[in-house]
C-alpha positions as semicolon CSV with decimal commas, in nm:
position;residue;x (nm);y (nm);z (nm)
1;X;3,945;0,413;2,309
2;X;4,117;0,406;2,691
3;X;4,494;0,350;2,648
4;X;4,537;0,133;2,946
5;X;4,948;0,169;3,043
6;X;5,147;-0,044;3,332
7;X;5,266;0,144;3,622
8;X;5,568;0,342;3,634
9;X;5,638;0,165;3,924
10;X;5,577;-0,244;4,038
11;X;5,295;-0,309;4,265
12;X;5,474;-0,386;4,600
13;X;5,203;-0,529;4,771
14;X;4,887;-0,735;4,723
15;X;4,692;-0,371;4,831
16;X;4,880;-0,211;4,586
17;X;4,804;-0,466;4,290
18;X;4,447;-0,444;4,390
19;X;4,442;-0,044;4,332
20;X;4,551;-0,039;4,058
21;X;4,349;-0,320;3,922
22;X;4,030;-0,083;4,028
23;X;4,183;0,217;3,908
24;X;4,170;0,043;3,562
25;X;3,871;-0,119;3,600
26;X;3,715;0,251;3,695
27;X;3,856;0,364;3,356
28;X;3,733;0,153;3,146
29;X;3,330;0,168;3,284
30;X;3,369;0,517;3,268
31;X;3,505;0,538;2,920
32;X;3,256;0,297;2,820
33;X;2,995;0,450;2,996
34;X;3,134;0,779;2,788
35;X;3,076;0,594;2,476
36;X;2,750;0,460;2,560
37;X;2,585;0,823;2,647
38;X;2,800;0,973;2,311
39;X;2,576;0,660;2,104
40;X;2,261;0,797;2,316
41;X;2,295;1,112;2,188
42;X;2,364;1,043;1,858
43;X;2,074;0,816;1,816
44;X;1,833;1,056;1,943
45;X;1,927;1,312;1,679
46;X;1,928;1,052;1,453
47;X;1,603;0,928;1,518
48;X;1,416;1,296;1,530
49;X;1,583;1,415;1,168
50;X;1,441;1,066;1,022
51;X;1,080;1,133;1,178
52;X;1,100;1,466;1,090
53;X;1,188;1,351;0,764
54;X;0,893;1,062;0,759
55;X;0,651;1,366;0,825
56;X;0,751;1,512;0,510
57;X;0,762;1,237;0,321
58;X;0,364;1,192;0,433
59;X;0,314;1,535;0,377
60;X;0,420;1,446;0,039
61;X;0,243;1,098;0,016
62;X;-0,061;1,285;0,131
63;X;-0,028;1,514;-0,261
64;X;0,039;1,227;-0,408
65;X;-0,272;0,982;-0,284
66;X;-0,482;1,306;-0,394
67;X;-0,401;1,300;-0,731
68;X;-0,337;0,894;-0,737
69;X;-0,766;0,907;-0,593
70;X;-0,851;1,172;-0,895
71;X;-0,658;0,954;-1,165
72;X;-0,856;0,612;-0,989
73;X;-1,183;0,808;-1,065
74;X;-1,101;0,997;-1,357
75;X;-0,976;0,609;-1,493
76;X;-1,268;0,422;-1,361
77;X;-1,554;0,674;-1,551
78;X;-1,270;0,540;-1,857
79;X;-1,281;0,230;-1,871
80;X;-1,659;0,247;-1,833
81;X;-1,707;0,450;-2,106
82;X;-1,491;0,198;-2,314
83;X;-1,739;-0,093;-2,256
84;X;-2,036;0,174;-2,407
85;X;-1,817;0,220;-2,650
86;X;-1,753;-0,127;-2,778
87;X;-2,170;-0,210;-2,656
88;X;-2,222;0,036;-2,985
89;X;-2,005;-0,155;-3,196
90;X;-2,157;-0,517;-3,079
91;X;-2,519;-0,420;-3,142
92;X;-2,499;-0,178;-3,461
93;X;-2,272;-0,352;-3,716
94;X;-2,160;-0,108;-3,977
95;X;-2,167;0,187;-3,774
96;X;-1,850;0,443;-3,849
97;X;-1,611;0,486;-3,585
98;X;-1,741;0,880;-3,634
99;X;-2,095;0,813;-3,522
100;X;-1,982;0,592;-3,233
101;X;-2,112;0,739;-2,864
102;X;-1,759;0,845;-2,753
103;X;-1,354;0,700;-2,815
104;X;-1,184;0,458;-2,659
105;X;-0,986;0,585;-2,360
106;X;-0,633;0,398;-2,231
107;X;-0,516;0,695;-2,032
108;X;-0,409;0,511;-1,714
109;X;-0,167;0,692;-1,496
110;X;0,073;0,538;-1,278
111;X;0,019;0,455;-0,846
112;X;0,318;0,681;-0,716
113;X;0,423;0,702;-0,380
114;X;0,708;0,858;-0,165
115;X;0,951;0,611;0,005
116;X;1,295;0,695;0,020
117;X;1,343;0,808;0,372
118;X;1,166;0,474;0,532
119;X;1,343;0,232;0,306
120;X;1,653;0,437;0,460
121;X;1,523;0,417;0,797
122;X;1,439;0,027;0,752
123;X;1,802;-0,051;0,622
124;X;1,962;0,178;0,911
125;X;1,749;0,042;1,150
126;X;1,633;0,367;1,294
127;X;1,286;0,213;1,341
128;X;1,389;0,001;1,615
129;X;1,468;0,290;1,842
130;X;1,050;0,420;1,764
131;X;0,838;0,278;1,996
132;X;0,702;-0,022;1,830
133;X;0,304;0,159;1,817
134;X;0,469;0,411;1,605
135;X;0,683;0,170;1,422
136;X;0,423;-0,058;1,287
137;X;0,172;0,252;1,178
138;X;0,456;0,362;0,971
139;X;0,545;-0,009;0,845
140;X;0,122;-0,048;0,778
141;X;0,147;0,268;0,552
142;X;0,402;0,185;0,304
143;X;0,301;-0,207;0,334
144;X;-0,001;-0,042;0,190
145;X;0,109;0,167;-0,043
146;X;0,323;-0,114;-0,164
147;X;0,042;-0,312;-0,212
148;X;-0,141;-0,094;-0,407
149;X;0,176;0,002;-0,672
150;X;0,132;-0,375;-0,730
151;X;-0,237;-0,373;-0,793
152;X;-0,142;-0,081;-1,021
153;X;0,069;-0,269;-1,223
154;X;-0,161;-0,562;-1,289
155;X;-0,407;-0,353;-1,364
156;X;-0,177;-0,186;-1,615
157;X;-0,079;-0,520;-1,773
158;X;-0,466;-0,592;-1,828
159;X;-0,518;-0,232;-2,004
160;X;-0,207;-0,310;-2,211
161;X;-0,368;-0,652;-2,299
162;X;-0,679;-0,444;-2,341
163;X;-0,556;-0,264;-2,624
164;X;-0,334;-0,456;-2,820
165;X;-0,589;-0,476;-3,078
166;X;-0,450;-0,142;-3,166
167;X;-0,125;-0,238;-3,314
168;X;-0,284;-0,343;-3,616
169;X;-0,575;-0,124;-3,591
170;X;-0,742;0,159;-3,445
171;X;-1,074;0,129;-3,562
172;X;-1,291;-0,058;-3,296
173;X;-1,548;-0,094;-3,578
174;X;-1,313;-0,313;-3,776
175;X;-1,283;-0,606;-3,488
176;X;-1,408;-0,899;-3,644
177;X;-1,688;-1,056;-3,412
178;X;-1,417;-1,259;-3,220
179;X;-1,213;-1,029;-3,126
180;X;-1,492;-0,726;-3,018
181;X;-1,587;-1,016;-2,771
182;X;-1,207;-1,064;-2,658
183;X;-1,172;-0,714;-2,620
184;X;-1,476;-0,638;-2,434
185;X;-1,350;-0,899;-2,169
186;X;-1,040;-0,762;-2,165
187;X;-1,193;-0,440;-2,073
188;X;-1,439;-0,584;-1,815
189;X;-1,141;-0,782;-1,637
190;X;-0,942;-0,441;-1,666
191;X;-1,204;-0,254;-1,466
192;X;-1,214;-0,578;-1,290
193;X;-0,882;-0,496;-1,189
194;X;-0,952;-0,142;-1,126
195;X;-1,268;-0,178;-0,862
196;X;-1,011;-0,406;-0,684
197;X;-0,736;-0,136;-0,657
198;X;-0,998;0,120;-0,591
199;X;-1,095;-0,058;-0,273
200;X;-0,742;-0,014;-0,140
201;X;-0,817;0,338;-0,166
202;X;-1,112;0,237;0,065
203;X;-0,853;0,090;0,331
204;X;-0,631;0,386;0,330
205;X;-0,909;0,641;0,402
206;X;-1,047;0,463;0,683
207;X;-0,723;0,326;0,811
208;X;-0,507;0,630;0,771
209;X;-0,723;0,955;0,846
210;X;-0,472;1,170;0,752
211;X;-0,473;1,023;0,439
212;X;-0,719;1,210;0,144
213;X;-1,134;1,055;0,220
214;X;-1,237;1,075;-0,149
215;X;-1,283;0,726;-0,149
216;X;-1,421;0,594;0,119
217;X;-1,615;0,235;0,112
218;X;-1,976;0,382;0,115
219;X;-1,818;0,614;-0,174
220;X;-1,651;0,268;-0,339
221;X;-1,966;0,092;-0,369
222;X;-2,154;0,367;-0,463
223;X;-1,976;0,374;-0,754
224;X;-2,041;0,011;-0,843
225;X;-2,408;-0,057;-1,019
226;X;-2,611;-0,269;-0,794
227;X;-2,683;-0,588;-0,936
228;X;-3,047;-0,572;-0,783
229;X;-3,283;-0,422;-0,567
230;X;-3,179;-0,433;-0,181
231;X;-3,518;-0,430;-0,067
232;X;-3,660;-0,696;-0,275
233;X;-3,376;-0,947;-0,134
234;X;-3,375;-0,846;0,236
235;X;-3,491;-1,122;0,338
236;X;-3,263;-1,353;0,124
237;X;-2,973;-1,128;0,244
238;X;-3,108;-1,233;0,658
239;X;-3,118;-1,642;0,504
240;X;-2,767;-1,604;0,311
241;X;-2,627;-1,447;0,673
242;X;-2,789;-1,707;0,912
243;X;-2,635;-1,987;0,685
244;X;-2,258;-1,835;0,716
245;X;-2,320;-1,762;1,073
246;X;-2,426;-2,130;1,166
247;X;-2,165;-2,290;0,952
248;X;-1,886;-2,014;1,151
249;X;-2,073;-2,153;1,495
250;X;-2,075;-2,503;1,347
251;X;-1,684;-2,478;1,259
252;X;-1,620;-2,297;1,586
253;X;-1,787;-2,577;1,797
254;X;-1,582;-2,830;1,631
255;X;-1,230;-2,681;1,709
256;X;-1,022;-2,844;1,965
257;X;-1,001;-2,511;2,197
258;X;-1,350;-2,485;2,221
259;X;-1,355;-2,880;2,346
């Protein structure tokens, strides 16, 4: 801080008041201007260590979505396998537990991601010196990732719900006929669940290409058992899409910016 002191000796004259009024003046824009380029610098180091750091927290992320994908596949052929499972025990009554087609599965791991150094860089407010292109690709990526922890979660809760027939017993083939149909929609609105989260997986691949492309969309639906044959309802696919895009045209018309 400029120590601003009076003269040694009174101003005389009005010229003499004056100069030293500028001489202060003078001081204090160049201390503050000595201030302001100290801040500068400090900022800019500031701001490359925390992208620095961001890149190696994606680097990181980058691991982690890898083996987040494998345990979304490695989950989803799970959970599929459970429904065969129970299918046995609906439509053979009696059958032991041995001589069932496989066991029930309920290892589920975790959605992990690395955030530390942007929830840092949020409270700091670093970000606000990143241009704001760079800025909101970061923010997209953990708003993401976010996202997807949460979908992780519920899906958790549903495989937890799933299995709670297991606290009293293990044996599938003891569930009375109640609660084998409970359970098997517990398991369908588990992998309910999961398809959902797996289609975030979608979004990051395609919006984040540095992100792992395991699964894509086309790899996504793949995945999923068609419900019919595509070429049989082609043309009730065109009828179903000229209905939404006449009611969109119909809407459209009607708004007040288009009148």
């Amino acid at each position: 801080m400029l120590d601003v002191h009076p003269p040694h000796e009174a101003a005389h004259t009005w010229k003499d008041f004056f100069i030293h009024i500028a001489t202060i003046v003078v001081g204090l824009l160049i201390a503050i201007g000595l201030e302001q380029a100290v801040e500068h610098v400090h900022q800019h180091y500031e701001l490359r260590e925390t992208r620095e750091a961001l890149h190696r927290e994606r680097e990181s992320n980058h691991h982690r979505m890898e083996l987040n994908t494998r345990h979304w596949i490695e989950f989803n052929a799970a959970l599929r396998n459970d429904l065969l499972v129970l299918d046995a025990v609906r439509h053979q009554p009696g059958i032991a537990q041995a001589n069932l087609p496989g066991d029930l599965n309920y290892n589920q791991s975790p959605f992990e991601y690395d955030h530390a150094v942007w929830d840092a860089a949020e409270k700091n407010g670093i970000i606000r010196l990143m241009p704001l292109n760079e800025a909101n690709e970061d923010q997209s990526f953990y708003q993401l990732a976010e996202e997807m922890s949460s979908q992780s979660l519920h899906e958790w809760d549903a495989v937890n719900d799933q299995r709670r027939f297991l606290l009293v017993d293990s044996d599938p083939t003891h569930l009375t006929p109640d609660q084998l149909s409970e359970t098997v929609r517990l398991t369908q609105l588990s992998l309910e669940k999961h398809v959902q989260f797996g289609f975030s997986f979608g979004r990051l691949a395609e919006e984040f290409p540095d992100m792992p492309q395991t699964l894509t969309y086309r790899v996504l639906k793949a995945l999923i058992p068609a419900s019919s044959d595509p070429k049989a309802l082609a043309a009730a696919h065109l009828r179903t899409q000229q209905r939404i895009y006449d009611h969109v045209q119909k809407v459209l018309a009607s708004s007040p910016s288009q009148q």
